[in-house]
C-alpha positions in Angstrom: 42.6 173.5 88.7 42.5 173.8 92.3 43.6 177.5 94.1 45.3 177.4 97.2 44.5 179.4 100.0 46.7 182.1 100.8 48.0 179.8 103.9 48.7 177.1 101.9 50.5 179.5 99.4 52.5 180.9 102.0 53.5 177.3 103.1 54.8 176.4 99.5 56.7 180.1 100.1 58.5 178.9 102.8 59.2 175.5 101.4 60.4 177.0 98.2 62.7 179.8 100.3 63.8 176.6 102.3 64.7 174.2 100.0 67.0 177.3 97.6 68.6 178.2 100.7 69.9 174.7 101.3 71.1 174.1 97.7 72.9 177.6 98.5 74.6 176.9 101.3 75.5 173.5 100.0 77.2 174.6 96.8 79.1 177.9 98.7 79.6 176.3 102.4 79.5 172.7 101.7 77.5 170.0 103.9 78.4 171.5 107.2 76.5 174.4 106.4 73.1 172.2 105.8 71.5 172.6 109.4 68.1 173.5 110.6 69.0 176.7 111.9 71.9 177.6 109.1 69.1 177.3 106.5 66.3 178.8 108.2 68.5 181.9 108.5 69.8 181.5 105.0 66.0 181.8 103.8 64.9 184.7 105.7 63.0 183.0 107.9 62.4 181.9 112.1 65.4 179.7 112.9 63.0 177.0 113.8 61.0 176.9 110.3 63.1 174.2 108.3 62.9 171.8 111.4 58.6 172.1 110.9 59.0 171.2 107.0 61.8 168.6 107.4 61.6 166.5 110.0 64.9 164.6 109.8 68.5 166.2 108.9 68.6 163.4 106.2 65.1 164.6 104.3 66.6 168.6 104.6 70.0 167.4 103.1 68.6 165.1 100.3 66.3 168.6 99.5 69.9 170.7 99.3 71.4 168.0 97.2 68.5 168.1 95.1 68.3 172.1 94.7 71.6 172.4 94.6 71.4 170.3 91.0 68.9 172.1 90.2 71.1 175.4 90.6 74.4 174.3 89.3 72.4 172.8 85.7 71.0 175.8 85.3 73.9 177.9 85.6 75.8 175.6 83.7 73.4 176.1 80.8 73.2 179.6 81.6 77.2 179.9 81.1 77.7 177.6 78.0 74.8 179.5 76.7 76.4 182.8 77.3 79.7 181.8 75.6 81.1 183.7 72.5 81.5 181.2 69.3 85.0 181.2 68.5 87.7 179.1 68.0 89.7 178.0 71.6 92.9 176.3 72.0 92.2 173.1 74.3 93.6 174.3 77.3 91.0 177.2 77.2 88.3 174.6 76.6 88.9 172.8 79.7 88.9 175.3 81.9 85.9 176.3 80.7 84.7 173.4 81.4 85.5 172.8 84.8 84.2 176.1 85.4 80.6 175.0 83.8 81.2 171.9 85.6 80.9 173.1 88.8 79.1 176.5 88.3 77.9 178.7 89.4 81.5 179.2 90.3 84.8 177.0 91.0 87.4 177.7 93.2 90.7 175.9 94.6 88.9 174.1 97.3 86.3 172.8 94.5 87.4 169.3 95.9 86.5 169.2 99.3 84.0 171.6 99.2 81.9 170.8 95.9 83.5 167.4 94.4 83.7 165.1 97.8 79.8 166.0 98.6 78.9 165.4 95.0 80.5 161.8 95.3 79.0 160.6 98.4 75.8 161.7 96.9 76.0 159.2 94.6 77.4 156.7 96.6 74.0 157.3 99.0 71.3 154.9 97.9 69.0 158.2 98.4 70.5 160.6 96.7 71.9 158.6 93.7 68.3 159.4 91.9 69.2 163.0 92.1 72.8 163.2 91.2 72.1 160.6 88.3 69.1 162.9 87.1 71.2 165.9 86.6 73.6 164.2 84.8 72.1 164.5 81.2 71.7 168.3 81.8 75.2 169.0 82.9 76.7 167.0 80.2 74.9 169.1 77.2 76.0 172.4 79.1 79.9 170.6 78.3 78.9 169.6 75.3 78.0 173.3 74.3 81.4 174.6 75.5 83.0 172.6 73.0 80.9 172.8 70.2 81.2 176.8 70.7 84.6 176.7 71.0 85.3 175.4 67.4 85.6 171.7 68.5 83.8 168.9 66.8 80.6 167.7 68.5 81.8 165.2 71.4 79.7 161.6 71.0 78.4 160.2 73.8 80.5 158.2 75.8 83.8 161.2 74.8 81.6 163.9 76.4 80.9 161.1 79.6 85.2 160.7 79.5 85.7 164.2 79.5 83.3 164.7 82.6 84.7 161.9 84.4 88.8 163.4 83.7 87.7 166.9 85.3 87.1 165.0 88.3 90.3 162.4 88.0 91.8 165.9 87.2 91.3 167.5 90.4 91.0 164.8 92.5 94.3 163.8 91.5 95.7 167.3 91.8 94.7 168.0 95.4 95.9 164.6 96.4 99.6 165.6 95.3 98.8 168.4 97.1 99.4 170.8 94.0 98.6 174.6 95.2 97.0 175.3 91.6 94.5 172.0 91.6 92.3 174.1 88.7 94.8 174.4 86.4 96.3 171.3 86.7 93.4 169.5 86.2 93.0 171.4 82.9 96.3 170.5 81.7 94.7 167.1 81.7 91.4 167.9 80.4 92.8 169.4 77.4 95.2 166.6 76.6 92.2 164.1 76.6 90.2 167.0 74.6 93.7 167.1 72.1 93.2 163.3 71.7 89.9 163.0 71.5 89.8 165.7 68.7 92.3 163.3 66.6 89.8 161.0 66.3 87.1 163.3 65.1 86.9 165.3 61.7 87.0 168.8 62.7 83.5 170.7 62.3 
């Protein structure tokens, strides 16, 4: 295997520092915050740095999308993972879910700030790859809240429905202009949970 020079190990360094501080920023600030100099900052490092390893604003954002999944899966495996196994009423499990949804944390402005980005991500023919990548991951983190929550294993396309309703959810809860979007999305969440359990032996 080849060794890198200390230079070139130092380079990765930077580009590493780089590409966490954009997924940062992206997931706590939203896009606004992805900027040459924001980033560079965010890292540690010479304003001008992230404008040497990313030439174009469009090749740094695709690189905060990208670590940005990167962070939220893991922290949404990390928090199912961490869960206590015991029964939950269905209104417990969805908020649960929204919160391992959009971890590393969720907060009332989770629309504009983390859901809106997340949507024209996948409606860019660039970023779709990513966003359509991390998909998989995030829905076994879901699938672990329920299953530790004394729920019967979701199939398939109920665990893709339930996804898709925390999003209706608070979409549809901002747009009414409600001033508690989290839990009114999870009043929805669980009813679909409640249903979907109906149709499924329980465990």
């Amino acid at each position: 295997m080849a060794v890198r020079s200390p230079r070139q190990a130092r380079s990765a360094e930077k580009l590493d520092a780089l590409r966490s501080a954009a997924g940062r920023l992206l997931i706590e600030e939203g896009p606004d915050a992805v900027t040459y100099r924001g980033v560079a900052l965010a890292a540690g490092l010479p304003a001008g740095t992230a404008s040497y390893y990313f030439p174009s604003h469009d090749e740094l954002y695709a690189a905060a999308v990208d670590a940005a999944e990167e962070q939220r899966t893991e922290a949404a495996h990390a928090q199912a993972n961490s869960l206590e196994e015991k029964p939950r009423t269905a209104l417990e499990v969805a908020r649960l879910l929204i919160d391992v949804a959009y971890a590393p944390h969720v907060a009332e402005d989770v629309v504009t700030r983390r859901l809106e980005p997340m949507l024209a991500a996948q409606r860019n023919e660039r970023l779709r790859p990513t966003m359509t990548a991390s998909r998989p991951r995030l829905l076994d983190a879901l699938a672990t809240v329920v299953t530790r929550s004394g729920h019967p294993p979701p199939e398939p396309d109920d665990l893709e429905l339930l996804a898709q309703v925390i999003d209706a959810g608070l979409m549809y809860a901002r747009a009414r202009g409600s001033e508690h979007v989290i839990d009114d999305a999870a009043l929805t969440v669980a009813r679909i949970l409640t249903l979907i359990d109906k149709e499924r032996p329980q465990a």
